[in-house]
SEGUDO-167364 format. One line per 8 residues: number of its first residue (from 1); their letters; for each residue x, y, z of C-alpha. Coordinates in nm, 4 decimals. Example, Ala and Ser with C-alpha at 12.3 -4.5 7.8 and 13.67 -1.06 7.14 Angstrom:
REM residues 2
1) AS) 1.2300,-0.4500,0.7800 ~ 1.3670,-0.1060,0.7140 $
***
This chain:
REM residues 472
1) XXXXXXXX) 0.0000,0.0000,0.0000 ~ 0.3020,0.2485,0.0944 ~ 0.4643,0.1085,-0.2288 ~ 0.1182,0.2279,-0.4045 ~ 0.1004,0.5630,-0.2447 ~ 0.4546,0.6493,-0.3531 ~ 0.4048,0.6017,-0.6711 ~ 0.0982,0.8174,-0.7329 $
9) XXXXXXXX) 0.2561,1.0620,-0.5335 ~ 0.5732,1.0551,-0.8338 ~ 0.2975,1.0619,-1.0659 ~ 0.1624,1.3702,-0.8978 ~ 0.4574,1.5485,-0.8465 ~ 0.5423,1.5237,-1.2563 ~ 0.2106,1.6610,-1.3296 ~ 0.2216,1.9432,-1.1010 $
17) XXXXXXXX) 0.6030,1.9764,-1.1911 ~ 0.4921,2.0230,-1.5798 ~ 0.1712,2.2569,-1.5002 ~ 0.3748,2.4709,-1.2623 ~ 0.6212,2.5347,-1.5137 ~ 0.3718,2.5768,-1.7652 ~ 0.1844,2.8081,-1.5808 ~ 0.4455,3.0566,-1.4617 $
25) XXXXXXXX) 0.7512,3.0450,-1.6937 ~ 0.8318,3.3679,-1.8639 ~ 0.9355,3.3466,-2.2200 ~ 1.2567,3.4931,-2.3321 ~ 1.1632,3.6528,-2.6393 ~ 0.9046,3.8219,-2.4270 ~ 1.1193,3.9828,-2.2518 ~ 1.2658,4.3532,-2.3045 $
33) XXXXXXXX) 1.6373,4.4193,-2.3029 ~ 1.7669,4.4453,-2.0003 ~ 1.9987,4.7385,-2.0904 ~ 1.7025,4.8925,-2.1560 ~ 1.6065,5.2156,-1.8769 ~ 1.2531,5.2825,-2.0257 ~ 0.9898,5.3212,-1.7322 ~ 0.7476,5.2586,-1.9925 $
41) XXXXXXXX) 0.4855,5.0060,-1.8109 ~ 0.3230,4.7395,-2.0045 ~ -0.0554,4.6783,-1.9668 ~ -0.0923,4.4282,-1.5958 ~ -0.0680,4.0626,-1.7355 ~ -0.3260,3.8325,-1.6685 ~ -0.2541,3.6120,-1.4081 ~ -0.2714,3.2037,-1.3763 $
49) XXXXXXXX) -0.4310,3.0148,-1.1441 ~ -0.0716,3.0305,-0.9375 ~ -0.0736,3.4156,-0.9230 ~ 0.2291,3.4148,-1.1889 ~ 0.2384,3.6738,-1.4858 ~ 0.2815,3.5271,-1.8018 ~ 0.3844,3.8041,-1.9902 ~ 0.6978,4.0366,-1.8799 $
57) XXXXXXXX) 0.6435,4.3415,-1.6534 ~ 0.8591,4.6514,-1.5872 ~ 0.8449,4.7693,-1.2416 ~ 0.6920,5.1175,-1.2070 ~ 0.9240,5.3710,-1.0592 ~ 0.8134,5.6618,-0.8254 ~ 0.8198,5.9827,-1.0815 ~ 0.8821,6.2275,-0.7898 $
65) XXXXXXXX) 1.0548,6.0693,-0.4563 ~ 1.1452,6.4537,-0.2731 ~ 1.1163,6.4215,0.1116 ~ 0.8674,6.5934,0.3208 ~ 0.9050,6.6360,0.6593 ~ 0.5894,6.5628,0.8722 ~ 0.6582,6.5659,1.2435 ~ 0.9380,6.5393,1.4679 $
73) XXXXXXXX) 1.0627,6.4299,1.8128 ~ 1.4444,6.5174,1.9360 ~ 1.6420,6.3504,1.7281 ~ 1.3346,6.1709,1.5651 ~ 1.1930,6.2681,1.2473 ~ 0.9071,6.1434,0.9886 ~ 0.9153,6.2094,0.6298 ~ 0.6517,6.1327,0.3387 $
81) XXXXXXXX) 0.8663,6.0073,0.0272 ~ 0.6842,5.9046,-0.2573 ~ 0.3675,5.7575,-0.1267 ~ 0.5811,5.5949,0.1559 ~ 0.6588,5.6964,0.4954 ~ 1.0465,5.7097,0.6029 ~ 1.1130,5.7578,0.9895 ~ 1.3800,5.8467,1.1548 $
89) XXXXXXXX) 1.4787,5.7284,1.5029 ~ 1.8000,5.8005,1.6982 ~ 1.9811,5.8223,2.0399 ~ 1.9256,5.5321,2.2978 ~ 1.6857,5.2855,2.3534 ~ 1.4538,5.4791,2.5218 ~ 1.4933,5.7793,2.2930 ~ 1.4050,5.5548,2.0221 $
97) XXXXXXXX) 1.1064,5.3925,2.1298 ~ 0.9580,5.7503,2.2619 ~ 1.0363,5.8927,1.9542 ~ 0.8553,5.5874,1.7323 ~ 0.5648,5.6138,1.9427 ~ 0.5080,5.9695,1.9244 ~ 0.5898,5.9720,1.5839 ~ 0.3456,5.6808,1.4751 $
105) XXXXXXXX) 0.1304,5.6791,1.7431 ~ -0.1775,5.6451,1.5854 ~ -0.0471,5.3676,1.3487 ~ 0.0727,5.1876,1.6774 ~ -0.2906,5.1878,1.8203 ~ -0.4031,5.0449,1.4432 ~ -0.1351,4.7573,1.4843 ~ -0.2162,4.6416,1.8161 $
113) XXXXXXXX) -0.6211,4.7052,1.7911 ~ -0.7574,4.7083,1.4673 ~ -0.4647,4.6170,1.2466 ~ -0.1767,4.3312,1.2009 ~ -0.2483,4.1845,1.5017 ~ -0.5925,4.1389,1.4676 ~ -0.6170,4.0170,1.1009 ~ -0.2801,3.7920,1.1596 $
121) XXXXXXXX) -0.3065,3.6593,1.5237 ~ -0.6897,3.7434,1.7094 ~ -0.8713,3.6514,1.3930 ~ -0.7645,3.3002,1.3516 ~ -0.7713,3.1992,1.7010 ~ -0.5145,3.3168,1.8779 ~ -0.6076,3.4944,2.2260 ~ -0.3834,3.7283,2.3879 $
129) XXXXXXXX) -0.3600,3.4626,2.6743 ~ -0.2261,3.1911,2.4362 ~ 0.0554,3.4785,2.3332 ~ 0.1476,3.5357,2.6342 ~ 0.2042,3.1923,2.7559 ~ 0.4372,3.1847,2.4232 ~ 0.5507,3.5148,2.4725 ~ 0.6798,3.4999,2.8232 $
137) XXXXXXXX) 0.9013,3.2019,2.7057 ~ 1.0817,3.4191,2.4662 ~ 1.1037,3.7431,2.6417 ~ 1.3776,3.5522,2.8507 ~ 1.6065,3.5691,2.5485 ~ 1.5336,3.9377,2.4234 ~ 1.8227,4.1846,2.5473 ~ 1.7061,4.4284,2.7745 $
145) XXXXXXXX) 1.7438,4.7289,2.5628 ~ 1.4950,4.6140,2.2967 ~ 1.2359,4.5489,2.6400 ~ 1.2884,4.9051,2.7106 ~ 1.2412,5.0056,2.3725 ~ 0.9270,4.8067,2.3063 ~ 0.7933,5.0059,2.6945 ~ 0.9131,5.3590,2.5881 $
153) XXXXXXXX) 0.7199,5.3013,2.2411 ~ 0.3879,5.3709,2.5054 ~ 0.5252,5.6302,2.6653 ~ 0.5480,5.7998,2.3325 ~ 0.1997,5.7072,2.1900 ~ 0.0685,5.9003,2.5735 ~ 0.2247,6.1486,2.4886 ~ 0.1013,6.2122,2.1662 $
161) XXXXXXXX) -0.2878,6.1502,2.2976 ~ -0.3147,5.8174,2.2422 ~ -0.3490,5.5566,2.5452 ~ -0.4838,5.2390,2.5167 ~ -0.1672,5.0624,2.3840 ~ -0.0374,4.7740,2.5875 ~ 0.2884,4.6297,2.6781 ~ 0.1459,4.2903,2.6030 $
169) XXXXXXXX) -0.0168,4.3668,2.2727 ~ 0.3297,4.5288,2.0968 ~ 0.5132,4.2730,2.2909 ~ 0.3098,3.9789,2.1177 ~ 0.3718,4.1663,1.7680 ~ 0.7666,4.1304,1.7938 ~ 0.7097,3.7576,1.8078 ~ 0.4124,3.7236,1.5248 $
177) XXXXXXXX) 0.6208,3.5458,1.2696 ~ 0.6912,3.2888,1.5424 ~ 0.3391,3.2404,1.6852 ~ 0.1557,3.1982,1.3742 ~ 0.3539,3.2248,1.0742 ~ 0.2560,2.8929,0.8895 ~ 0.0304,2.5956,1.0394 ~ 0.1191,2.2854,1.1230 $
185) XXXXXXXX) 0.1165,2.0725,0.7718 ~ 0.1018,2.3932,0.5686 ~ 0.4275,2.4800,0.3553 ~ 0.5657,2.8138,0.5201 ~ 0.5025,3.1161,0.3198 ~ 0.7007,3.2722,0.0167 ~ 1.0240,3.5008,0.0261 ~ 1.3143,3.5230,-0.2329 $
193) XXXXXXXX) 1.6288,3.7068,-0.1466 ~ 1.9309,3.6611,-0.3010 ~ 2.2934,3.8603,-0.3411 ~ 2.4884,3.8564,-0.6751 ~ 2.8340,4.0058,-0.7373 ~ 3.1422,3.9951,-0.9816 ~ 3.0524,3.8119,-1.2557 ~ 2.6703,3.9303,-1.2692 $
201) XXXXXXXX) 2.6917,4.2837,-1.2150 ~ 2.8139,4.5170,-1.4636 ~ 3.0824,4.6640,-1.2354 ~ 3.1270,4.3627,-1.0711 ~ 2.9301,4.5475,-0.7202 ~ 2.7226,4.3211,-0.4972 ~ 2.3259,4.3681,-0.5566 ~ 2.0452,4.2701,-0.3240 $
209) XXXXXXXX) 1.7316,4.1446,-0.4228 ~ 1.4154,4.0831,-0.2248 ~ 1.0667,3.9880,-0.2062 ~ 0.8954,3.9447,0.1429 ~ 0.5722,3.7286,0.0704 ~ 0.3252,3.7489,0.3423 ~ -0.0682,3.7343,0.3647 ~ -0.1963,4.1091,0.3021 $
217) XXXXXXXX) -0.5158,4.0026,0.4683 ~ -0.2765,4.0272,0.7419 ~ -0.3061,4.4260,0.7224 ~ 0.0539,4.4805,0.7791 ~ 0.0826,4.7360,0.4845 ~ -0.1723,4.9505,0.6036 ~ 0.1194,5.0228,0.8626 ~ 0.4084,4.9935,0.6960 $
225) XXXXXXXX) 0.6979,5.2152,0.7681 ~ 1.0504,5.2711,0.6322 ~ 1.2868,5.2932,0.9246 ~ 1.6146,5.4087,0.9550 ~ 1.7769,5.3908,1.3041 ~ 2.0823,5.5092,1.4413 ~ 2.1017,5.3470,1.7880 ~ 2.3878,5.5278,1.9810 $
233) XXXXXXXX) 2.7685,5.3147,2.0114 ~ 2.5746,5.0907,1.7622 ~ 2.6192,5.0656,1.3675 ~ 2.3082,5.2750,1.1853 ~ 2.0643,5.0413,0.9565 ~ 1.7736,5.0701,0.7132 ~ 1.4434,4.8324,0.7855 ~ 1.1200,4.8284,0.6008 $
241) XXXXXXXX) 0.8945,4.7510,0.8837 ~ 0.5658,4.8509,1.0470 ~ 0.4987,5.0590,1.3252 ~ 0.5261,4.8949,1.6822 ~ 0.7750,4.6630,1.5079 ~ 1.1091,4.6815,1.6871 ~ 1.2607,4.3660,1.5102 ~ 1.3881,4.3592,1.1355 $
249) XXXXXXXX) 1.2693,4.0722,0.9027 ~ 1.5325,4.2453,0.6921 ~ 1.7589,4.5416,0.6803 ~ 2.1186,4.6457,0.5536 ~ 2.3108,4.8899,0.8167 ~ 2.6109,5.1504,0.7457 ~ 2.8835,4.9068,0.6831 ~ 2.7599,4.7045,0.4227 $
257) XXXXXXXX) 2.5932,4.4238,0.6384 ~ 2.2215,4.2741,0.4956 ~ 2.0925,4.0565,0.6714 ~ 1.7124,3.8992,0.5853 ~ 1.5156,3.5918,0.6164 ~ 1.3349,3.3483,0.4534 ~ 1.0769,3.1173,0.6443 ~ 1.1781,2.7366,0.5973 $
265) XXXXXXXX) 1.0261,2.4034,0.7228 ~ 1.1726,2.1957,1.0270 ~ 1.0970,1.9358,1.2872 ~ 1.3124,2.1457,1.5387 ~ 1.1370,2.4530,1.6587 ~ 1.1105,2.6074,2.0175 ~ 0.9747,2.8952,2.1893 ~ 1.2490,2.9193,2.4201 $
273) XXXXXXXX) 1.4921,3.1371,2.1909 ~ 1.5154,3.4987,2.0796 ~ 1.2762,3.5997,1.8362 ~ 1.4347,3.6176,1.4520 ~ 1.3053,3.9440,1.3667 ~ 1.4947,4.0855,1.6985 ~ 1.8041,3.8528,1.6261 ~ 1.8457,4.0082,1.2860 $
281) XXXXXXXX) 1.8392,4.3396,1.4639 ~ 2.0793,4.2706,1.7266 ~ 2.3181,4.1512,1.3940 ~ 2.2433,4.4906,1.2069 ~ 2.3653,4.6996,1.5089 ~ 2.6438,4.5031,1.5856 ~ 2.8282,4.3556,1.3111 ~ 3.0794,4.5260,1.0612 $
289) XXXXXXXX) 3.1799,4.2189,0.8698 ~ 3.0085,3.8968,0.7158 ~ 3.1830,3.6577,0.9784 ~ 3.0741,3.9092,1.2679 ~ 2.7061,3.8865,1.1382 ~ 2.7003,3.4846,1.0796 ~ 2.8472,3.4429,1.4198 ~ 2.5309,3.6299,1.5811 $
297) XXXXXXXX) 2.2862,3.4414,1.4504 ~ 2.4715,3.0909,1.4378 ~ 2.5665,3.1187,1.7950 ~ 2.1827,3.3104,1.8974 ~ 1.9611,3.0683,2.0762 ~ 1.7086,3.0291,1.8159 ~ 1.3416,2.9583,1.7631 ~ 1.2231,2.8573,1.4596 $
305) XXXXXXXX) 1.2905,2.7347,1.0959 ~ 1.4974,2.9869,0.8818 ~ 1.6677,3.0460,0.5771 ~ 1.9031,3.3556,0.6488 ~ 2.0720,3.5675,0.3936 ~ 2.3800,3.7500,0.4823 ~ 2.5658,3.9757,0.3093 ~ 2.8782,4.2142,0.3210 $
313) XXXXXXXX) 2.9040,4.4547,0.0370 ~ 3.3052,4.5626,0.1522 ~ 3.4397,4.1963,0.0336 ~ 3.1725,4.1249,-0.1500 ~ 3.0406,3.7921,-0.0359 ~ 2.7575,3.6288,0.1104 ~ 2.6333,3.3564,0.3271 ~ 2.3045,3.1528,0.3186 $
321) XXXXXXXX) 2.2297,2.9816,0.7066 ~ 1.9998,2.7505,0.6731 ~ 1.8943,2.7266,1.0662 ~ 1.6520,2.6281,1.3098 ~ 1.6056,2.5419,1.7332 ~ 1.9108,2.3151,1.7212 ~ 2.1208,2.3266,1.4216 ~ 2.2716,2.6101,1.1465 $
329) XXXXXXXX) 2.4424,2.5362,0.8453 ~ 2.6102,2.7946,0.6858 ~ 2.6528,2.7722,0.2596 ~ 2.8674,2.9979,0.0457 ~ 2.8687,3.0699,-0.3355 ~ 2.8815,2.7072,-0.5138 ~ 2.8893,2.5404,-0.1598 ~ 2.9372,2.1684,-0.2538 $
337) XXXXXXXX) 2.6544,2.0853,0.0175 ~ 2.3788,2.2547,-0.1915 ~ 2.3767,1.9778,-0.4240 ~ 2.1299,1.7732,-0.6640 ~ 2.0383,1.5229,-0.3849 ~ 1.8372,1.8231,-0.2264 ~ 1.7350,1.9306,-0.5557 ~ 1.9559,2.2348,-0.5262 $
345) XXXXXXXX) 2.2509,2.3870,-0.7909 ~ 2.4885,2.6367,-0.6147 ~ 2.5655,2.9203,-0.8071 ~ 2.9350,3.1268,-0.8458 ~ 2.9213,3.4947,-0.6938 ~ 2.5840,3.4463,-0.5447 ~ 2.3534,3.3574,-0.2905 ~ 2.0236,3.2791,-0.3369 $
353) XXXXXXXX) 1.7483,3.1274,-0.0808 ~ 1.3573,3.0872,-0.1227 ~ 1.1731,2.8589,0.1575 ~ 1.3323,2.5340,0.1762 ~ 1.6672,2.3494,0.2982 ~ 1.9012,2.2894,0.0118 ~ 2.1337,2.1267,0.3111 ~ 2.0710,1.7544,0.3457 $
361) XXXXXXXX) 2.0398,1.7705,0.7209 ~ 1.7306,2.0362,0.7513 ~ 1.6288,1.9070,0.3833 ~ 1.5429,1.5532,0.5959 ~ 1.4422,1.7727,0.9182 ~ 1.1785,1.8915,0.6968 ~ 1.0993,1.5919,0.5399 ~ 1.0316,1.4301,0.9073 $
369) XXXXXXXX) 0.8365,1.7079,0.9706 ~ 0.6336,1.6905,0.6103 ~ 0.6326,1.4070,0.5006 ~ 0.3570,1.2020,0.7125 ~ 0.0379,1.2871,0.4815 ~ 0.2289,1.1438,0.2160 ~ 0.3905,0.8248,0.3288 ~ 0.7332,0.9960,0.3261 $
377) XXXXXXXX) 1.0442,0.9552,0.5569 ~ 1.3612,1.0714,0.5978 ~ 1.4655,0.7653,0.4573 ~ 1.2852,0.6899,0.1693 ~ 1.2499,1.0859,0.0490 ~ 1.4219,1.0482,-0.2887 ~ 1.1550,0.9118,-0.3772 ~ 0.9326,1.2098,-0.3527 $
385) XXXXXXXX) 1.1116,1.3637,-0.5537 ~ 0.9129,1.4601,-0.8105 ~ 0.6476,1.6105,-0.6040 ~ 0.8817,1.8317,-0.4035 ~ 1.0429,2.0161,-0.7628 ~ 0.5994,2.0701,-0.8019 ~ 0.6496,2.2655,-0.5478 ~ 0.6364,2.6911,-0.5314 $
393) XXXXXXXX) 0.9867,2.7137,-0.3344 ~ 1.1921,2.5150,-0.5689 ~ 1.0536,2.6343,-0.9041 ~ 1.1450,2.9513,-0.7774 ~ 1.4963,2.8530,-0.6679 ~ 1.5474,2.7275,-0.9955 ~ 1.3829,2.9794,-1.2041 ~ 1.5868,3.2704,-1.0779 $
401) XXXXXXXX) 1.8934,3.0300,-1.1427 ~ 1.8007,3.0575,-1.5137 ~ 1.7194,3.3729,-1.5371 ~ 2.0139,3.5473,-1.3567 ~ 2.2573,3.3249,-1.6190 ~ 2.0966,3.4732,-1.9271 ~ 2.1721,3.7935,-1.7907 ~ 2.5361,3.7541,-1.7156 $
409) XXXXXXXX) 2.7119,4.0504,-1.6537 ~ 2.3627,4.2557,-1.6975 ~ 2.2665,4.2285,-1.3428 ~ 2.1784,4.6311,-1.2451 ~ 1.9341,4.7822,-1.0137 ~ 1.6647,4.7839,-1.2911 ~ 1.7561,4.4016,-1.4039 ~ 1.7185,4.2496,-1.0193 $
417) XXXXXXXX) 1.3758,4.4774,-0.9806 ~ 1.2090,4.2949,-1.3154 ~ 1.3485,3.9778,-1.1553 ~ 1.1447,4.0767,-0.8907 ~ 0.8359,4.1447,-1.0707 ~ 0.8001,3.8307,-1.3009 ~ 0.8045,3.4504,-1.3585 ~ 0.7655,3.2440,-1.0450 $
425) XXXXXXXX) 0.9180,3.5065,-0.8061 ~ 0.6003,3.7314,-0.8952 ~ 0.3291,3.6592,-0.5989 ~ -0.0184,3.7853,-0.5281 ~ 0.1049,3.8313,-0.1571 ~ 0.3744,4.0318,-0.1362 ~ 0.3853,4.2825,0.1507 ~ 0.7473,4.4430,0.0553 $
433) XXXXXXXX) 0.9391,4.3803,-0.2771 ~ 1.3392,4.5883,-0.2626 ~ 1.6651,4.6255,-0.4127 ~ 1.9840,4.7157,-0.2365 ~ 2.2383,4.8907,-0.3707 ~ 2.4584,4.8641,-0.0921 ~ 2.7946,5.0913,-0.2914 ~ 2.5354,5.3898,-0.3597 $
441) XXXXXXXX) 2.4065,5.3520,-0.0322 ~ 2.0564,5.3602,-0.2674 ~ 1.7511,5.1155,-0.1894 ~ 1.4713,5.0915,-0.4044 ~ 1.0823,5.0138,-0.1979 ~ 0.7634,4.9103,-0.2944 ~ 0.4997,4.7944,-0.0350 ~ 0.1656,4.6353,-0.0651 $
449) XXXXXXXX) -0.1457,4.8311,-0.0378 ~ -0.4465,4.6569,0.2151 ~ -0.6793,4.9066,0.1918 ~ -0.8818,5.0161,0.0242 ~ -0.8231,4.7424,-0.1996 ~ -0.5143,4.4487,-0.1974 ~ -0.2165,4.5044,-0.4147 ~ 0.0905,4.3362,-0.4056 $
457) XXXXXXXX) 0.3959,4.5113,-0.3803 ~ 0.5093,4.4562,-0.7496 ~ 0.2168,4.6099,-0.9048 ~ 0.2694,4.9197,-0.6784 ~ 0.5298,5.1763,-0.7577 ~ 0.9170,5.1839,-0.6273 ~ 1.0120,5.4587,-0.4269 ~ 1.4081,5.5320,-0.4148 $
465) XXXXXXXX) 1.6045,5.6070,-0.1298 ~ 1.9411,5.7558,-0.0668 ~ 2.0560,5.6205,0.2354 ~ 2.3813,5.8259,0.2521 ~ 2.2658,6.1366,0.5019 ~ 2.1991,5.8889,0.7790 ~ 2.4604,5.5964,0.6486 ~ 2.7822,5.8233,0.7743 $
***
């Protein structure tokens, strides 16, 4: 009977393998020129049933990205750019949280009421009690200056008028992604992030790319803030985020460092550990070199699944941590442990991760983890094969592989945002879609709209910003 299952599940997998590919693969001679600059937009390409365009789309660009200043607080100071907002937060941890919540106030209130943490945590089931019980476990590992952070953020919302906010409530948010961010059985949601140097780029600079997939019913966007914080002693980094949010899900700081993450699948997972999103914080602030970032989160007390991608502009280079509870493994460009028996194919002067292990040891962590509903263990997985490549996260994985190598040495800005935008990376759910350009100290932005109506980052426009006032 096993036997029997196995096989149909081969059979499957080949079938969805073929209509997957079918459905989102982007045809060459589609596709415009990459030298080409033109902001032009072509008419919004039907989609299939995946969510994937089928014909090629050029990102639209912001036409007018000057900064207007809106409020400030000290040191603290909020500008419109584009139709984003860009805040500004500096001194110590205190100073920063006052100034966030008197700056964002009422968005804080939103977040914790009406907002993210309704839609993503109260909605489907989860009561503040249950957070707390999971919270409290966590809090042990968060360092105390983030605690007073998170406190001083209410002492800023009082002082701009608004009460109501609890410690409890932003606390909870810090540790969302950990409390609910895929079910048990589900496959975790979609992010793509990779870095590319020498060979790609046309200068031979290192390039950032990334898309952070996440529900939008979630409400997150209505929220969303770009921050840029310059803790004192500390190094100075640049987070999209959301207000009440003192974590990073990613961010690149003042000497170089990125740092993101990419949810992955494990058997492995405990609430005993520092939250990511507060890990990859601690690593913005305190690292000036790619071994000094890797060594924070590698030697953190984790909590959950990730794939991390870590950068360093200076060098450049890159490394891909494919982590969890218990275990990190750490992968460099054309790392002979990403491999075919995971399905995988390293790549030279690049790093690229989407959402699952393309290490053997968390490749069978997830497998154990997986692999029950379909008769699958750690031991027989090869087998499976053909169902896994079906799957969103390696069709991705292997159709930005393809892409990036017809473009060899064509890699710009404008290249990496159309990778963005098309094929299999394009999703129906992304909250945040950016490119770093870590040399230029230039990032370009575009975040999801909630309300009135969804729209995914890609089909929203791309505000630039120059990092370089707040980057010395």
């Amino acid at each position: 009977m096993r036997i029997l299952r196995l096989i149909c599940i081969m059979v499957i997998g080949v079938i969805l393998m073929a209509f997957s590919i079918r459905a989102g693969e982007v045809k060459l001679k589609d596709s415009p020129n990459v030298k080409d600059k033109t902001t032009a937009q072509t008419p919004a390409a039907p989609l299939t049933k995946q969510g994937k365009t089928e014909a090629w789309r050029l990102p639209k660009h912001a036409a007018h990205c000057e900064m207007k200043l809106l409020d400030k607080e000290g040191a603290g100071k909020l500008y419109q750019i584009g139709d984003q907002l860009l805040c500004i937060l500096e001194g110590t941890p205190e100073e920063i949280g006052f100034q966030h919540g008197r700056l964002l106030a009422k968005k804080v209130l939103h977040v914790a009421k009406e907002g993210y943490l309704k839609h993503a945590l109260y909605d489907k089931g989860y009561t503040l009690e249950i957070l707390n019980e999971r919270a409290v476990r966590m809090e042990k590992f968060i360092p105390e200056e983030y605690i007073a952070e998170i406190k001083a953020i209410i002492r800023g919302c009082e002082a701009a008028g608004v009460s109501g906010v609890k410690y409890e409530e932003l606390r909870a948010g810090q540790m969302a992604t950990e409390m609910a961010f895929y079910k048990p059985g589900e496959w975790p949601k979609m992010c793509t992030t990779w870095a590319m140097w020498g060979r790609w780029t046309p200068d031979g600079r290192q390039l950032i790319a990334r898309n952070t997939d996440w529900e939008l019913e979630t409400g997150a966007s209505d929220d969303a803030v770009n921050m840029i914080i310059r803790p004192k002693g500390r190094k100075a980094f640049f987070a999209p985020s959301f207000a009440g949010c003192v974590g990073a899900v990613l961010g690149i700081n003042n000497a170089g460092i990125f740092v993101s993450s990419n949810s992955s699948t494990t058997c492995d997972e405990s609430y005993d550990g520092i939250p990511y999103a507060i890990l990859q914080r601690l690593a913005l602030e305190k690292a000036s070199t790619l071994d000094e970032a890797v060594a924070i989160i590698r030697d953190a007390k984790r909590t959950i699944g990730v794939n991390y991608l870590i950068s360093d502009a200076k060098i450049p280079d890159a490394r891909a941590l494919e982590a969890d509870a218990t275990d990190c493994e750490i992968f460099g460009p054309m790392d002979k442990k990403e491999n075919k028996s995971t399905l995988s194919t390293p790549m030279p002067d690049c790093v690229r991760r989407t959402n699952h292990p393309c290490g053997d040891k968390h490749f069978k962590k997830m497998i154990a983890r997986m692999g029950k509903a379909y008769g699958v263990t750690p031991e027989n997985y090869r087998l499976a094969m053909p169902l896994l490549m079906g799957q969103d996260s390696w069709i991705r994985y292997d159709w930005l592989r393809r892409k990036m190598s017809e473009r060899e040495g064509k890699m710009d800005p404008q290249a990496c945002l159309e990778l963005l935008c098309n094929g299999q990376v394009y999703g129906t759910d992304t909250l945040q879609s950016c490119v770093f350009d870590p040399k230029h100290n230039l990032v370009w932005v575009a975040e999801a709209q909630f309300t009135p109506k969804e729209v995914t980052a890609m089909d929203r426009e791309y505000t630039k910003i120059d990092l370089a006032p707040w980057f010395k």
